[in-house]
Phi, psi and omega in degrees: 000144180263126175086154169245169171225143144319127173222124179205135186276130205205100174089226171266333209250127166291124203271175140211126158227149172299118171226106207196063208281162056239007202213010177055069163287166192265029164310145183310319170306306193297278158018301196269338183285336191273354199236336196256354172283312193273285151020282197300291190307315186318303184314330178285074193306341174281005198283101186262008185161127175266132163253126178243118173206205199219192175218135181104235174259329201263151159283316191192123181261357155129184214287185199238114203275005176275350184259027193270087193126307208279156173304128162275134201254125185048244198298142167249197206261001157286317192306289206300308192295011171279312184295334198290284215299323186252023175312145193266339185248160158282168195221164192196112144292121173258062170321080204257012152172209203325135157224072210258154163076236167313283180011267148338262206339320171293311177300346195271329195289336202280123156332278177251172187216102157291118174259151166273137178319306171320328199275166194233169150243193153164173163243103165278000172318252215311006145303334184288328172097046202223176178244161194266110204253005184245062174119305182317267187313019198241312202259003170290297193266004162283339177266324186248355189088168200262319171291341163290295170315306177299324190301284209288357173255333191266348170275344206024069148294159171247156200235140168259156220310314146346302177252357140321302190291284185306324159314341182069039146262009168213175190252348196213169165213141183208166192265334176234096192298321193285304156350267213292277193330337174284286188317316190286294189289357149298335170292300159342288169311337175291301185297327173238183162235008180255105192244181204250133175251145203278325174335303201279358172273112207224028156293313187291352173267307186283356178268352154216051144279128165140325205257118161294344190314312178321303193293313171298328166294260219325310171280341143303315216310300193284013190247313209256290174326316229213027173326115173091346196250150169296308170311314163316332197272298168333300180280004179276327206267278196308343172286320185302325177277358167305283192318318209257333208257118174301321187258143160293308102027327181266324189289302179315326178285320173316320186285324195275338178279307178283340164283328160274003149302319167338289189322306218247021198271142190281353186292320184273015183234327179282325145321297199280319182317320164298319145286342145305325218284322189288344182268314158298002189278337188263007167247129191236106174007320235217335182270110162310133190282012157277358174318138186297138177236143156254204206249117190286052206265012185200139179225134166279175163201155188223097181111122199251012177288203174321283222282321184254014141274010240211256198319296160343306171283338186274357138303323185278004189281319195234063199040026197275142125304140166203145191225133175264144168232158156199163194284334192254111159308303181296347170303297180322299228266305182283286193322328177247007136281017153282317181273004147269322161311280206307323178280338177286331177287326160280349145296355184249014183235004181074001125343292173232163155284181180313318187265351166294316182324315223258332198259346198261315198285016167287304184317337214245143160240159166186164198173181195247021196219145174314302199305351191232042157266325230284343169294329198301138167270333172226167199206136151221131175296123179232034189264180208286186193247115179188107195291327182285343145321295168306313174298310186307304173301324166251008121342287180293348186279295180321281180311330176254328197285121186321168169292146169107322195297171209257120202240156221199150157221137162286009220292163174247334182198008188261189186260111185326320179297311195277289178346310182285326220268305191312353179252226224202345184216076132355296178302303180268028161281102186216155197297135117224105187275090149329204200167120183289161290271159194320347165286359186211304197295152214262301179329120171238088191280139188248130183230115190318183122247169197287343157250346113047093162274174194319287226282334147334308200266317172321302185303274178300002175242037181256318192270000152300334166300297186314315167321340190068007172256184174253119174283140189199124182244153210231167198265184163260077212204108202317158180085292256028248185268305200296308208265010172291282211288020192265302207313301181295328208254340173279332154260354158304286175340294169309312161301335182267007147264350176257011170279310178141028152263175187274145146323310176284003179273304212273004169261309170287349166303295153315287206293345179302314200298324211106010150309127166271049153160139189286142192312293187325297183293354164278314157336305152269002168238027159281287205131109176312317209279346188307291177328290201295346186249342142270008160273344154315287164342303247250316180091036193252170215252154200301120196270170198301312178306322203273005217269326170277333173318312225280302166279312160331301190292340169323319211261018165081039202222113196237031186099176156341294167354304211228021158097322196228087131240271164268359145230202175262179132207157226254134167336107184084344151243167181250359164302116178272182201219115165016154174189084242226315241267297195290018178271348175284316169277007153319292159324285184306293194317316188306299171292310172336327199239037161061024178247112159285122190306149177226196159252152188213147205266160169320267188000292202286338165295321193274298168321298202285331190250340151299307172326315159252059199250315192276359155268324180295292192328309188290316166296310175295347162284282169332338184268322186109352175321307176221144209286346204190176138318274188323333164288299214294344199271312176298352175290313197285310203300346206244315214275310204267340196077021161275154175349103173297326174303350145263034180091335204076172163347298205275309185315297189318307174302333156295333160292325155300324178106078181343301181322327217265325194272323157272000173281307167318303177300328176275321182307316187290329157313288180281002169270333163270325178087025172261128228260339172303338176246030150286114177327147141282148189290004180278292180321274200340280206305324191265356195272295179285340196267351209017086201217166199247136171304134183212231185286194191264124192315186181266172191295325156295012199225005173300123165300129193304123132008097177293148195286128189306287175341306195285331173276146182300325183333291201317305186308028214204354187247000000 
């Protein structure tokens, strides 16, 4: 059985701590330790009063999401908390640090609850795609009210001791919890023989039975938060049986019903398939994990616009000094009042105080010269995409920047490899593709280059941890992973408007699917003119999916920017708007290029630009271009907005049923006669083997490498 419980005697009082390290999960040993603990002591008459806490950071970091689906081995985990809640001595949790999920559940079971000043709590099931099934919605919203509560499960925030305390889900805060949780429960003990069970508290329930308000927020909350998933709707319904239902006992069962459609939801499979996929994603096959890290205490940037004042906070977010150069002072002046702008709007949202604001945006330096990179352990280029640009600047990085430090391009698709040659340390060049912006989107593509050594690449995706993102590394590969397969599903897009859908048809379809945002609107806050003004530059003539974006930037209407593109919008929003003007030129482009407009059903907008997000996805897996499926799933779910609740792509294609995907994928072929949808030869193979997209093959056994020059992708960057 995995993890334990501690049992030590202090006085009259029983110590119990968790031990099941690196994070106390509510694994069976512990379960059985904790409940065979709670025993022990009942049994023991000198025993005046039980303490529960944990070892190490965590008190119970919550339940072992690897037993999940599986037979449970001895107690399961209402039984303890049955033993918990009816304990014959009082027990006081002694929250000495993380207590989430289970965690809570337990302490909540606990008469009193004490914190460490550090510690934080919260129930995050529903990241999982699961509801808090040992209790939580039942005994949660007795302490905080049924609208505090809902607030903090359907966000699955962690909440900190502080604001823990004042919510009244624990009872004290203290700097030495178990020490202090002993003394108070001897006092307790002494004085009464009656201690408070959270069960028996029903004011704050009888007090919104009646008022729907509750209940109606709480289901925006999740309409707007938390779109398309199932659990939210689940954890409305057990606070409503909190509220309504007398016997507590009653709740627990209720509770117990909806957590297990959770349980059985294919959406909870698709989550959790997400939370693993991102913790495997930081392991990379091929590194030994003794590799050397180095050690970061300083950072650069190259370039003060959107992405590296974007990349700038998210160093000074975690504690890096990091210094900006740019060639323009005023680019320079505006780039870092944006970024004092942006910490002052989180100090006006209660996000930081005045003096965190004042201590993080201390960290940012900035100035006009290479030379005063030269302290930096890692320097990322963050300027527009032009490779002899790039070349130029790391060239100059190379000459002023220390022997050793880590040298970065934000580049989105060019090639890291011509980018390493010009300089002198190869070994130390690598990809890191941020995602706008940078300070908020999670995604981090780490893109190997072909000298990319172990202790580099180890090294940036240590500090893709410290960033708080999900770091996921990509080959050296025109697109890398997201913006290869965005390239096929965005044309698709373009063809199925010159097929005969609307942009708002083929946007509310996808976002119907769970995208947050329809290809077209997204189009339009990128920019229409980016593509079309270096296919002008280049002189090369507008391949066909580009052919109405292309004309549209003729009639000047380049988006979001500028007010106009495939919708309107209205001064000062991004809400789009109608746009009845451009169906004409729909019609001529359409006919010019031989297409009778036709009606096209959702089913087929959502099949044609997903499929082909899961076909390419399958040729980059074959190439190795990414290490797993399961990365790929985490590039979309974090960079792009699809549905965390399907998984990403690749999963959502192992739910279908490969066979299933390639029936699609051939029906789609012969109705376009387009190659995008010729299966891959990986679907083939694991389809006929009836086997699942998973890791990526080993390197003899890989489909050959499109040449970076040579792809059309690569022309698009």
């Amino acid at each position: 059985m995995k993890g334990t419980v501690l049992y030590e005697v202090q006085g009259d009082v029983a110590v119990l701590t968790v031990d099941n390290p690196p994070v106390n999960p509510l694994s069976d040993g512990v379960r059985n330790g904790l409940y065979e603990s709670l025993q022990k002591a009942e049994d023991d008459e000198t025993i005046k009063g039980v303490v529960l806490t944990g070892n190490g950071r965590a008190f119970i970091a919550g339940a072992d999401i690897s037993e999940f689906g599986g037979n449970v081995e001895g107690k399961s985990l209402n039984e303890v908390f049955q033993k918990l809640e009816f304990c014959k001595k009082p027990v006081v949790a002694a929250i000495n640090g993380i207590a989430l999920g289970g965690g809570l559940e337990t302490a909540l079971c606990c008469n009193y609850r004490i914190i460490d000043k550090n510690a934080i709590v919260g129930l995050p099931e529903v990241n999982l795609g699961l509801l808090p099934g040992g209790g939580g919605t039942q005994r949660l919203p007795r302490l905080t009210g049924p609208s505090e509560a809902l607030k903090m499960m359907l966000t699955g925030s962690h909440v900190p001791a502080s604001k823990a305390l004042n919510m009244g889900i624990v009872d004290s805060m203290s700097d030495n919890v178990v020490a202090d949780s002993i003394e108070f429960i001897k006092n307790v003990a002494e004085k009464s023989d009656s201690h408070p069970k959270v069960r028996d508290i029903n004011e704050k329930m009888i007090e919104a039975r009646g008022d729907d308000k509750v209940l109606l927020e709480a289901q925006a909350m999740a309409a707007k938060g938390r779109k398309g998933q199932f659990a939210p709707g689940q954890i409305i319904k057990c606070v409503e049986s909190a509220i309504n239902l007398d016997d507590f006992d009653e709740g627990l069962k209720k509770e117990g019903e909806y957590f297990l459609e959770c349980l059985m939801h294919p959406q909870r499979e698709a989550m959790i398939h997400i939370f693993f996929g991102e913790r495997a994603a930081s392991k990379i096959a091929d590194v030994p994990k003794e590799t050397k890290i180095m050690d970061i205490k300083k950072a650069g940037i190259v370039g003060s616009g959107t992405m590296g004042g974007g990349i700038a906070m998210c160093f000074a977010n975690a504690g890096i000094p990091v210094h900006i150069i740019d060639q323009d002072e005023e680019n320079l002046k505006r780039g870092i009042s944006v970024i004092e702008k942006n910490y002052d709007f989180m100090v006006g949202r209660g996000r930081l105080s005045a003096e965190q604001k004042d201590a993080v945006f201390g960290l940012v330096s900035s100035s006009l010269k290479y030379e005063d990179l030269s302290d930096c352990d890692i320097v990322i280029e963050a300027v527009y995409e032009n490779l002899e640009l790039k070349h130029e600047i790391f060239k100059s990085l190379d000459e002023h920047v220390k022997d050793g430090a880590i040298l970065a391009s934000n580049t989105s698709g060019l090639n890291i490899d011509s980018i390493a040659s010009v300089t002198n340390r190869p070994e130390k060049v690598v990809g890191t593709h941020f995602f706008s912006p940078a300070n908020i989107m999670r995604l981090l593509e780490v893109v190997r280059g072909e000298e990319t050594s172990d202790e580099t690449l180890a090294t940036v995706m240590s500090v893709g941890k410290r960033l708080k993102k999900a770091a996921v590394v990509s080959l050296n590969a025109p697109g890398f992973i997201g913006n290869r397969m965005l390239f096929g599903y965005t044309a698709q897009a373009n063809m199925l408007l010159l097929e005969g859908a609307l942009p708002h048809q083929i946007d509310q379809a996808l976002e119907s699917f769970g995208l947050n945002m329809g290809p077209f609107r997204m189009m339009d806050l990128v920019g229409l003119d980016l593509g079309w003004r270096a296919r002008k530059l280049s002189g090369k003539e507008s391949p066909l999916h580009a052919k109405i974006g292309d004309e549209l930037c003729e009639q000047n209407r380049y988006g979001q920017k500028n007010g106009a593109g495939y919708y309107n919008y209205s001064e000062g929003s991004r809400a789009p708007n109608p746009a009845p003007e451009n169906e004409s030129t729909y019609e001529k482009i359409s006919s010019d290029n031989g297409f009778t407009r036709r009606e096209i059903s959702d089913e087929e907008i959502v099949d044609r630009c997903v499929l082909a997000l899961i076909n390419e996805g399958a040729d980059i897996l074959s190439e190795g271009v990414a290490q797993r499926a399961a990365d790929i799933d985490v590039v979309y779910i974090n960079g792009y907005g699809f549905p965390i609740w399907r998984g990403g792509p690749m999963h959502h294609a192992n739910a279908m049923g490969l066979d299933k995907v390639i029936e699609k994928l051939e029906k789609y072929r012969e109705l376009t006669g387009n190659d995008v949808y010729k299966p891959s030869e990986m679907l083939i193979t694991l389809a006929k083997n009836g086997e699942r997209l998973g890791e990526a093959p080993k390197k003899e056994d890989r489909k050959q490498k499109l040449d970076f020059e040579m792809s059309s992708v690569a022309n698009n960057f």
